[in-house]
Each structure stands twice: as structure tokens, then as C-alpha cells.
N, C-alpha and C positions, 0 to 999 in steps of 0.2 A: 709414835706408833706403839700399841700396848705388843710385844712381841710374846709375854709368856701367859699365856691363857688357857684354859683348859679345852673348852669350847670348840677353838679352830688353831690349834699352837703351830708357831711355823719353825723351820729348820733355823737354829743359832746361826750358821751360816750370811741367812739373810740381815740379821743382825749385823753380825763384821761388819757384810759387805756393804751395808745401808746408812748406816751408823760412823761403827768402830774406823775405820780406812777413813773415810771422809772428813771425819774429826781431825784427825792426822794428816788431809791432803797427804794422802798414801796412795798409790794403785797397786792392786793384786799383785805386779812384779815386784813391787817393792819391799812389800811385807813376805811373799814368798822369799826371798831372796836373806832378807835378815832371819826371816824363823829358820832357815836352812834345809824348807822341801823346794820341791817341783813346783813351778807355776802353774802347772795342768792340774796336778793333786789340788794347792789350796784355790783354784778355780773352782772344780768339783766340788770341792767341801761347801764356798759360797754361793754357789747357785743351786745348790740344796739336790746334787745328782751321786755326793756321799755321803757316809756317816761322818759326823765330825770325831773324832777319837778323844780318850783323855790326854795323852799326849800331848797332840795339837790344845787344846783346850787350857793345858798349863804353860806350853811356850806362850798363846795369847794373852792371859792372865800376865807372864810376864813382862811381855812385850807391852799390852799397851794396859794392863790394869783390870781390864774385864773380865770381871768373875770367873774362874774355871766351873768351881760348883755348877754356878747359875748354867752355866754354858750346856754342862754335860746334862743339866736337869731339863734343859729343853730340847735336846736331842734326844732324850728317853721321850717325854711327852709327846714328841713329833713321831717318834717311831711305832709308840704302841696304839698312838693313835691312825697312822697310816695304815699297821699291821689288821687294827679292827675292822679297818674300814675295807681291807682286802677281800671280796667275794668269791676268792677259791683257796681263800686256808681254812684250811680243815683243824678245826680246834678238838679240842677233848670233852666228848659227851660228860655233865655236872653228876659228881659220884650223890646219890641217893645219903641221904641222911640217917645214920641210926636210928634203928625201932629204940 
């Protein structure tokens, strides 16, 4: 699955969880348990109900290899893509351009 796209980009998250863990025959408790959070928090993060942080994104990187960059690059892209896509935020009217 192409996970970094611009188009329709989905939360890093689903990546770990779809991917990364399963490569490993790991389950959520296991890798929560070595990164040393919560099983609830890196639940959240993989079912795309948080932000994935840099933090978490450089423990992953260490733990199992996978890009931090890549990682945080598509939690921006998921974000500002959700953000756009939000139909009650109120953005900033476009400043007029110099005469």
C-alpha cells in the first residue's frame, strides 16, 4: 500500500500498525511496552485517533528502523490535510496584493 501520497495521505500510524508490528510479529502491547508509553496512548497514535509526536516517531525509528523524518512528514500531510478539509475552520481572508 502506497501510504505517502498527497492526494488521500493517511495517518503514519496506520503504517506501524499495518506494516511495522507485523514485520516484527509484535502486537501493540509489545512495542508499547519496549518504547516505554501506555498501551492506550500507542493504540491512539495507531488507529489514527492521535497525533503521532516526534518523540514517539524517533523511539520508532530506533526501535524498529522506520524513518522518523518519513514518519513525522506524513503526520504533517495527514493533518493539514484533515485541517482543509474541516468545514468549520475559519481560515484567514487572502491579504490583497500590492498596487
Amino acid at each position: 500500500m502506497n501510504y505517502f501520497t498527497l492526494n488521500d495521505p493517511v495517518h503514519p500510524g496506520e503504517l506501524i500498525k499495518e506494516d511495522i508490528l507485523p514485520h516484527f510479529q509484535w502486537t501493540i502491547g509489545q512495542a508499547a511496552k519496549h518504547l516505554g508509553i501506555a498501551r492506550p496512548n500507542l493504540s491512539n497514535v495507531l488507529n489514527g485517533k492521535t497525533a503521532l509526536t516526534v518523540d514517539l516517531a524517533l523511539q520508532l525509528e530506533s526501535a524498529f528502523g522506520v524513518d522518523a523524518e518519513m514518519l513525522t512528514q506524513m503526520m504533517t500531510t495527514y493533518a493539514i490535510k484533515k485541517a482543509k478539509a474541516d468545514p468549520d475552520r475559519k481560515l484567514a481572508d487572502r491579504v490583497p496584493e500590492p498596487a
